[in-house]
N, C-alpha and C positions, 0 to 999 in steps of 0.2 A: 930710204923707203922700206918698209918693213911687209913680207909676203901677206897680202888678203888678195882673196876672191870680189873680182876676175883680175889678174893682173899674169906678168909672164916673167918665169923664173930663168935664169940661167945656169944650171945645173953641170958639174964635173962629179963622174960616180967611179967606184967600184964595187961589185957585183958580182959575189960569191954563192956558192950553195954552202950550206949547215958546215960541211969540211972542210971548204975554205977552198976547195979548186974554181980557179977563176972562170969566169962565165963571160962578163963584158965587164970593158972600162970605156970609161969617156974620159982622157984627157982633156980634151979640147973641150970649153963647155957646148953645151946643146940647149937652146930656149925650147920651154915646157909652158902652158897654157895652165895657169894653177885656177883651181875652178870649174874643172872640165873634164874630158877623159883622156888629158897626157898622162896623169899621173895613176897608180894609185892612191886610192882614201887613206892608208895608213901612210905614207909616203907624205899627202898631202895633210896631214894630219901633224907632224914629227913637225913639218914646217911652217906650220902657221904661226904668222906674229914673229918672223926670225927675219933678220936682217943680212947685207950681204955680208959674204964672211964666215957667216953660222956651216958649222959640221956637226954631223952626227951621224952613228952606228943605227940602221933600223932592222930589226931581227921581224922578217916576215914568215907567217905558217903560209902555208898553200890556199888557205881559204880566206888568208889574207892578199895573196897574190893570183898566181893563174890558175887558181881551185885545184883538185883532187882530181887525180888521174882518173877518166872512164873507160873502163875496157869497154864496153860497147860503142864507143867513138873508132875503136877497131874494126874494119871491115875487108870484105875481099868482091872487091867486082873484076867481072870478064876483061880479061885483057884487050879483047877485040872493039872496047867503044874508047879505046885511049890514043892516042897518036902516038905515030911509028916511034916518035922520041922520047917515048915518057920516060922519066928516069925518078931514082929516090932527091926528093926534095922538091919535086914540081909541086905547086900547090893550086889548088883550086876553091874560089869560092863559093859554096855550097856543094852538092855533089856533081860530081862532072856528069855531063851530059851522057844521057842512056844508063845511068846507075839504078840499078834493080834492087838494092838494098831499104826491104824497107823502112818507114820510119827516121830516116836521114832527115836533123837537125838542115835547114836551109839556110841558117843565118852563121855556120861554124865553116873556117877554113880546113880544106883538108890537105893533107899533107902526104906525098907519097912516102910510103918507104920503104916499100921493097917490089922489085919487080920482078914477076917468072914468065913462062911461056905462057900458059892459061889463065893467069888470076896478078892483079896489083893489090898490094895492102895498101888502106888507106885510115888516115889517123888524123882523127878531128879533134885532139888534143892539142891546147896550147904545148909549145915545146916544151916551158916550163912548169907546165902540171904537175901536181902531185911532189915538188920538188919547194921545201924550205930555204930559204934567201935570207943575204944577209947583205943590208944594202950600207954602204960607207959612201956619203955623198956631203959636197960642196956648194954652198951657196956664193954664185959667183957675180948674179945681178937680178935686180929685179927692176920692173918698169912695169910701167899701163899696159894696158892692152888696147888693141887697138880696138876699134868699131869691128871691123873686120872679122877680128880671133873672136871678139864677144859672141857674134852671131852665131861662128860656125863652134866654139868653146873647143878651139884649140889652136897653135898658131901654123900660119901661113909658112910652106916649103918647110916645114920639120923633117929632116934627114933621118927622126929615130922613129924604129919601129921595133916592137919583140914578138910581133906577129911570125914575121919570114925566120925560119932556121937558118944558121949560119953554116956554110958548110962544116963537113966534120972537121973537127981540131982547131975549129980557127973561130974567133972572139964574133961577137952582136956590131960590133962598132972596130 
């Protein structure tokens, strides 16, 4: 069977920046919802009409993948509407409750990362914003989709996300 929309990929990658230091690998493959929003469009692009088995080198810009760093996605709210445990890497979807910052995007996760007495920064950057990729990936199965992944266009109990940061030093997957 050869990858179309909507059907679901089985995907083994690795997933570099522009110099080559590692960011994430998938040994293991992971099923991808091709037609939807598991993937990127260049990603799913590179793999249309490829059968299992197919590899290939995909060199992404940033505006091909999680866009262009915004420093105004940088912000500092009162430490006083956060909980006692906030720490770097907590995230919240849209701005955490009581944020006075105005203009805060409501549909962007934000990401702590750093925490003082008076003030937390907060970063509504993808992790990998503004950062050049270079994706090395494995076509390792494809199949239907089910009724299911069609509705929702993506499949069901997917383990992968590159939403959440990994802690420091250590891989997505």
């Amino acid at each position: 069977m050869l990858i179309h929309a909507p059907c679901v990929v089985s995907l083994r990658w690795r997933l570099e920046d522009a110099q080559g230091e590692l960011i994430d690998e998938l040994a293991e493959p992971i099923e991808f919802f091709y037609g939807g929003d598991d993937l990127l469009a260049k990603v799913e692009e590179e793999l249309a009409d490829q059968p299992v088995g197919y590899k290939a080198r995909v060199k992404l810009e940033p505006d091909q993948a999680f866009g262009q760093y915004d420093a105004d996605l940088v912000f500092f709210e009162e430490r006083a509407i956060f909980p006692s445990e906030v720490s770097p890497g907590m995230q919240f979807d849209g701005p955490p409750p009581g944020a006075t910052t105005p203009d805060l995007r409501r549909d962007a996760i934000y990401t702590v990362t750093e925490v003082y007495d008076s003030h937390v920064v907060l970063d509504g950057n993808h992790p990998l914003a503004g950062i050049a990729l270079v994706l090395d990936v494995e076509v390792c199965d494809v199949r239907e989709a089910s009724a299911a992944e069609i509705e929702s266009g993506s499949v069901e109990d997917s383990a992968f996300t590159v939403l959440t940061p990994p802690p420091s030093g250590t891989l997505l997957h």
